[in-house]
PLY file of the C-alpha trace (Angstrom):
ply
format ascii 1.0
element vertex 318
property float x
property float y
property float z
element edge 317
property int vertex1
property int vertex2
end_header
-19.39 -54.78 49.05
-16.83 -58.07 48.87
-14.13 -55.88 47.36
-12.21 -54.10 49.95
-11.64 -50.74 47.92
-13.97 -47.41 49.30
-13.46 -45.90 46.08
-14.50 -48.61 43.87
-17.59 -49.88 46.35
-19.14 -46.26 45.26
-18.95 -46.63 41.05
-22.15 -46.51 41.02
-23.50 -43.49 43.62
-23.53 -39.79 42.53
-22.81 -40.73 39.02
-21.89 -36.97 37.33
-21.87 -37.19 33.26
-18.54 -36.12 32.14
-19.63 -36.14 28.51
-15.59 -33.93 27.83
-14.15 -36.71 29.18
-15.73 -39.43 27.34
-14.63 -37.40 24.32
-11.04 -36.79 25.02
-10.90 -40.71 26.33
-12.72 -42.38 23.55
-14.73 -43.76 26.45
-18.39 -45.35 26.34
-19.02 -43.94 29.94
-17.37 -41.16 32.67
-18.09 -39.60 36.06
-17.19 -38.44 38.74
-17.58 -40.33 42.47
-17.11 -38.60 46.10
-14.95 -41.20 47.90
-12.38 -41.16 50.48
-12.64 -36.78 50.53
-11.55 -36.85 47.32
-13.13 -36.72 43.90
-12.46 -39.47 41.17
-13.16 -40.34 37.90
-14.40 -43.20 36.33
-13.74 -44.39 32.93
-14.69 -47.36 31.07
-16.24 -49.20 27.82
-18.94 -51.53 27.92
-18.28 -55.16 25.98
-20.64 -57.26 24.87
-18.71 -59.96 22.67
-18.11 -62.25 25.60
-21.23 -63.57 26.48
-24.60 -62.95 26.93
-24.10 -60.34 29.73
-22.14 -57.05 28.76
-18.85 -56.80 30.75
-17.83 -53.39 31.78
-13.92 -52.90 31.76
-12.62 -49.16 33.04
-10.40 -47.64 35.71
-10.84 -45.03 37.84
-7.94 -42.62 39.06
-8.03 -39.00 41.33
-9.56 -36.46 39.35
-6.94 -33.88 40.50
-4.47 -36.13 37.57
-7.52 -34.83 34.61
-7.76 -31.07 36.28
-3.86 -30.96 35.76
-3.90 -31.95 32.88
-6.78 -30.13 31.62
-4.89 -26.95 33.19
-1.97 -27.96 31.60
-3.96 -28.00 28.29
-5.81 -25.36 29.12
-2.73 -22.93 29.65
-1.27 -24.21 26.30
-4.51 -22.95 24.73
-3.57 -19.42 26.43
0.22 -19.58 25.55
-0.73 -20.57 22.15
-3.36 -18.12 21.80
-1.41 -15.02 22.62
1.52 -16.72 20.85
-0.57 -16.96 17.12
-1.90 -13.29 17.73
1.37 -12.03 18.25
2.77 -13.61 15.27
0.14 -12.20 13.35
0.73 -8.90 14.66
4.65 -9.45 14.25
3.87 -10.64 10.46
1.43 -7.79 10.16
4.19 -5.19 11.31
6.61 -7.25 8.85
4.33 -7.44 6.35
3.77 -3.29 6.51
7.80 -2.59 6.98
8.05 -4.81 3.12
5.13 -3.63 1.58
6.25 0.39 1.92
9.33 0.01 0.04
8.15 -2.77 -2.44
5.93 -0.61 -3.78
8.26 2.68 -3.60
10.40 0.62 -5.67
7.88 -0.57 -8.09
6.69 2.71 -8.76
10.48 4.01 -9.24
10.39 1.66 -11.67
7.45 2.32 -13.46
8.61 5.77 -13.66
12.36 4.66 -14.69
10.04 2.92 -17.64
8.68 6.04 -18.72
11.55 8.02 -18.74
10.91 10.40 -15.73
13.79 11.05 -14.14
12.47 13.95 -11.92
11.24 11.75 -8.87
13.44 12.10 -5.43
15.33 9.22 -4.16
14.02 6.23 -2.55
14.60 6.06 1.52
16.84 3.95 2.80
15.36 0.92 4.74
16.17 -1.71 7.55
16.02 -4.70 5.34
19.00 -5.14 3.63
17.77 -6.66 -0.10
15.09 -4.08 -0.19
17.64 -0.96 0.41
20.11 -2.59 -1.78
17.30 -2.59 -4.68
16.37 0.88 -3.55
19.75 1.96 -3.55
20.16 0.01 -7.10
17.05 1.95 -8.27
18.65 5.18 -7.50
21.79 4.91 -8.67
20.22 4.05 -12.22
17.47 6.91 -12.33
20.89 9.03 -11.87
22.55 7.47 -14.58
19.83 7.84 -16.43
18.66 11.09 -15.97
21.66 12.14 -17.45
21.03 9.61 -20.37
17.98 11.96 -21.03
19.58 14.94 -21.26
21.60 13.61 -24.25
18.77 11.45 -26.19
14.92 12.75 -26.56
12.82 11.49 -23.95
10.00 11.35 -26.88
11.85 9.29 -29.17
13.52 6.83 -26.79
9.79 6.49 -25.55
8.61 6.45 -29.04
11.02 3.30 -29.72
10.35 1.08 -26.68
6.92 0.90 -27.48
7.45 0.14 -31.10
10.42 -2.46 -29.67
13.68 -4.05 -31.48
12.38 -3.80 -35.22
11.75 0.49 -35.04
15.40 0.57 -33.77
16.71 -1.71 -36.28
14.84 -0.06 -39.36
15.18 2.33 -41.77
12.22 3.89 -43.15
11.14 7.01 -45.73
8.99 9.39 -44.75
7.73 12.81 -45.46
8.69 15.48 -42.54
9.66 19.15 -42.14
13.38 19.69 -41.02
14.27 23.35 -38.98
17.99 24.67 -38.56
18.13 27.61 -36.29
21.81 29.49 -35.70
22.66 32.45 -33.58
23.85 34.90 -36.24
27.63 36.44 -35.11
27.32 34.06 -31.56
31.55 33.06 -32.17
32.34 36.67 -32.28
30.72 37.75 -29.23
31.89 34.95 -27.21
35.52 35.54 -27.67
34.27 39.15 -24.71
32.93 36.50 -22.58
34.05 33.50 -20.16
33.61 30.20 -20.62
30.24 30.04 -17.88
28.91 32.98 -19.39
29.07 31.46 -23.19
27.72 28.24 -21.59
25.15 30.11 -19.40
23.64 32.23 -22.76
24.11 29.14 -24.80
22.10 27.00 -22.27
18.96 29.71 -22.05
18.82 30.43 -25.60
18.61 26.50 -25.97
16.19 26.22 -23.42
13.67 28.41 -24.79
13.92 27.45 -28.56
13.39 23.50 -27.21
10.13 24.33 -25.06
8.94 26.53 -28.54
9.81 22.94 -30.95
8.51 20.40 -28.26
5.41 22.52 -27.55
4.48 22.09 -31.04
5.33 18.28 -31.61
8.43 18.64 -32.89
12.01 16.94 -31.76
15.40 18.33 -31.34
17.69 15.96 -33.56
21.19 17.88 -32.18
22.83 20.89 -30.88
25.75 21.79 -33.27
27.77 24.76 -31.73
25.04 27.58 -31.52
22.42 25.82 -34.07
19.72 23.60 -33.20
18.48 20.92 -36.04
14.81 19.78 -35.12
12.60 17.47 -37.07
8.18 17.03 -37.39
6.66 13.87 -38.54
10.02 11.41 -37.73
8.80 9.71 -34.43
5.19 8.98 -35.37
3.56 10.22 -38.52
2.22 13.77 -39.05
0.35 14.56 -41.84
0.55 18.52 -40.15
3.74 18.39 -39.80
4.63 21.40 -41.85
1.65 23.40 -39.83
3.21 22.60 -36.77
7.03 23.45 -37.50
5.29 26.95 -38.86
3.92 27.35 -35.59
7.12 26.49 -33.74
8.91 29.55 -35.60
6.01 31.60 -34.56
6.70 30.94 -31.19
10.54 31.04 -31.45
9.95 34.59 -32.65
7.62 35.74 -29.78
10.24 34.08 -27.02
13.03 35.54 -28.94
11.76 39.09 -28.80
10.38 39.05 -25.22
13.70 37.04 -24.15
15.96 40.65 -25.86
13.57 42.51 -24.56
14.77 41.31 -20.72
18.61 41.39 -21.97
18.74 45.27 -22.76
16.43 45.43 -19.24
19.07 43.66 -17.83
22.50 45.04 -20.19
22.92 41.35 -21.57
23.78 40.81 -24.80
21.04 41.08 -27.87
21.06 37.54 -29.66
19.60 37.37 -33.78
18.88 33.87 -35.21
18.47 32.74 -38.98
16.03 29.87 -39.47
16.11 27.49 -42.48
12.67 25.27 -42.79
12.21 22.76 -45.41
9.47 19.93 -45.98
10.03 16.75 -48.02
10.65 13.42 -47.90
13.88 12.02 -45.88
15.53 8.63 -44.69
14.99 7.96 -40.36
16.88 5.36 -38.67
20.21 4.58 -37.09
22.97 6.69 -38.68
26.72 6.08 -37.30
29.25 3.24 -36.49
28.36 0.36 -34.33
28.23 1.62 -30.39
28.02 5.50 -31.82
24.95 6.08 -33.63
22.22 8.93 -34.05
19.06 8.34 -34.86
18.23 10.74 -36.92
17.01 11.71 -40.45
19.36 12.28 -43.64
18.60 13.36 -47.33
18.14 16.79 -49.37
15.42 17.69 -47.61
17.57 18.22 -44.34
20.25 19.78 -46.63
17.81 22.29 -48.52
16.63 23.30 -45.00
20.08 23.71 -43.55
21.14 26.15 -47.25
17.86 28.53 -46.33
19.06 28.88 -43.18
22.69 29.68 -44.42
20.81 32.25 -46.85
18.88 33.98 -44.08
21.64 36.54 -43.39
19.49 38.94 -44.79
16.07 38.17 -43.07
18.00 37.85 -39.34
15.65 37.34 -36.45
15.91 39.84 -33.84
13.78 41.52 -31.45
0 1
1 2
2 3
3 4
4 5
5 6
6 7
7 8
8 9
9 10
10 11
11 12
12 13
13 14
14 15
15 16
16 17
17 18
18 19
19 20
20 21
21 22
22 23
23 24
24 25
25 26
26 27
27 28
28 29
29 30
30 31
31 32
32 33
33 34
34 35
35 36
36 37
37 38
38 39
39 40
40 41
41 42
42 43
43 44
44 45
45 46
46 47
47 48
48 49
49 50
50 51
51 52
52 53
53 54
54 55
55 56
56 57
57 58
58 59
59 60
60 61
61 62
62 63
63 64
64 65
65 66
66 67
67 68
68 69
69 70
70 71
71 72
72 73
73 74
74 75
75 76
76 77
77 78
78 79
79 80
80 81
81 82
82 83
83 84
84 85
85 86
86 87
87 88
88 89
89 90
90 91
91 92
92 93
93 94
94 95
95 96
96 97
97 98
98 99
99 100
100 101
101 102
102 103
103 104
104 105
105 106
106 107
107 108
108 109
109 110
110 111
111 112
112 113
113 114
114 115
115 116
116 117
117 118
118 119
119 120
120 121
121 122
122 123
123 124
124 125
125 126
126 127
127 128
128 129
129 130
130 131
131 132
132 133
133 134
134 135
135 136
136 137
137 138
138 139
139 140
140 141
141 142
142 143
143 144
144 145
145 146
146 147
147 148
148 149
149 150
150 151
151 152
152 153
153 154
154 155
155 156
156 157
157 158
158 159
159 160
160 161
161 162
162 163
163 164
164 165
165 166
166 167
167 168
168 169
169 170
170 171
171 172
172 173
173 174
174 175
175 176
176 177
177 178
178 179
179 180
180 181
181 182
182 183
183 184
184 185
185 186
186 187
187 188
188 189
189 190
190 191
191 192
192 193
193 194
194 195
195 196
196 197
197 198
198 199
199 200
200 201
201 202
202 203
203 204
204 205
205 206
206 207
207 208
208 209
209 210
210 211
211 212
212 213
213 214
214 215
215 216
216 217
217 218
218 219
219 220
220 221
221 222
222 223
223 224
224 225
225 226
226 227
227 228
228 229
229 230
230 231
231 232
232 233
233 234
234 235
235 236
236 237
237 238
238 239
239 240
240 241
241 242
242 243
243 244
244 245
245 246
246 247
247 248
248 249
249 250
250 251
251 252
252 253
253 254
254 255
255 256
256 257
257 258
258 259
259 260
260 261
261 262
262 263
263 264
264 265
265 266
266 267
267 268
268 269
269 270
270 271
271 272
272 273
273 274
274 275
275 276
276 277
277 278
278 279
279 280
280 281
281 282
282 283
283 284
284 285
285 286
286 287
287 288
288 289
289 290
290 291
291 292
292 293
293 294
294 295
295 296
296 297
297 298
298 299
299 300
300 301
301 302
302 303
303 304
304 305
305 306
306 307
307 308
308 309
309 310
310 311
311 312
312 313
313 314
314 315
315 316
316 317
């Protein structure tokens, strides 16, 4: 009552425990006193090094100072709050727009791997790496879809799996060789034009391929109108001969139900000779450096291409 301050005279009456005070201050003590018509807060520590009674050392200030300030803090938890969830969503939204094209172009590759060419292009996209990859990615499936249509699919596929040393070696092996050839093709394409020789060419090629592949076999080359193909050279094949026997088969089927449209349709009728041959050749790279075939060479491919030669009498036609 000798101190001449209302607010501190009532420290001790209608003492409130302000226990989130005490923790944000560090205090050992807070509450809250009516004084004055206003409310205030008292802090303080109790300290009991200085004798044998404990001294009490605090302040006391307007509690309207701690409600700003714990509205202050308050609205940063808000602002912060809606400013983390919105980042998340922004990242999630991010996250989504990367995600759609990384794996469209890891897929594109995957296929580009393998060899499959047939896939449509990749969409274009907002984020400029991404669509230059994409755009990257389809430019080379282009390229290399026509790549394919000048190399085997099976034995490019055959020699990345097998890796540097199956490109780089020769090897012997037993196989069965086939040379087909359109018997009296160069005389009947001096009547036609240049699409229409192509056009014929193309189809008769077509089907005799789907016949070879269906049955294992590979086409080595086209040469002119004649088609060399090959059984056992990419991976071994002790049936190799069985197989290449089964090919003709279905050459002759295709060839007889393919005339069989052409007079339906007043196209030309095509005969074929076909020379087939078993034995042992040499497969590996065959050429100059930056030109080379791979491909198989030895008597066996030459017997095969001499029966075909002396077929003229045993001409397939349907």
């Amino acid at each position: 009552q000798d101190i001449h301050d209302p607010v501190l005279q009532k420290i001790w009456s209608g003492q409130i425990d302000m226990l989130a005070a005490r923790a944000m201050l560090g205090s050992d003590g807070a509450h809250i006193v009516e004084a004055e018509d206003r409310r205030w807060i008292f802090v303080y520590r109790r300290l009991s090094s200085y004798g044998e009674t404990p001294w009490i050392v605090g302040r006391y200030f307007p509690f309207d100072q701690v409600e700003t300030e714990v509205n202050r803090i308050r609205v940063s938890v808000i602002v912060g709050g809606i400013s983390l969830i919105l980042s998340l969503l922004v990242a999630w939204r991010l996250g989504t727009l990367i995600r759609r094209p990384l794996l469209a172009i890891g897929n594109a590759a995957s296929r580009l791997r393998n060899l499959d060419f047939d896939t449509p292009p990749l969409e274009r996209t907002r984020l400029r790496e991404l669509d230059d990859a994409a755009q990257a990615i389809n430019a080379a499936n282009a390229a290399l879809r026509w790549f394919g249509n000048y190399v085997p699919r099976k034995l490019v596929n055959r020699l990345v799996r097998e890796g540097e040393d199956a490109i780089n070696t020769s090897k012997e092996r037993d196989v069965t060789v086939m040379f087909t050839d359109l018997v009296g093709f160069t005389a009947m394409s001096e009547q036609w034009s240049a699409k229409e020789t192509a056009d014929i060419l193309n189809e008769h090629f077509a089907l005799v391929t789907a016949c070879i592949e269906s049955s294992g076999g590979i086409v080595d080359k086209f040469i002119g109108d004649a088609v060399m193909a090959v059984w056992g050279a990419i991976k071994r094949d002790e049936d190799h001969a069985t197989h290449a026997c089964r090919a003709v088969d279905a050459i002759c089927k295709a060839l007889a139900a393919d005339n069989a449209r052409h007079m339906m349709l007043g196209k030309p009728i095509l005969r074929m000779r076909i020379g087939l041959h078993s034995g042992p050749v040499v497969i590996g790279n065959i050429g100059a450096p930056g030109r080379i075939n791979y491909t198989v060479v030895g008597d066996t491919v030459n017997t095969a291409q001499r029966l075909e030669h002396l077929g003229h009498d045993h001409q397939l036609e349907g």
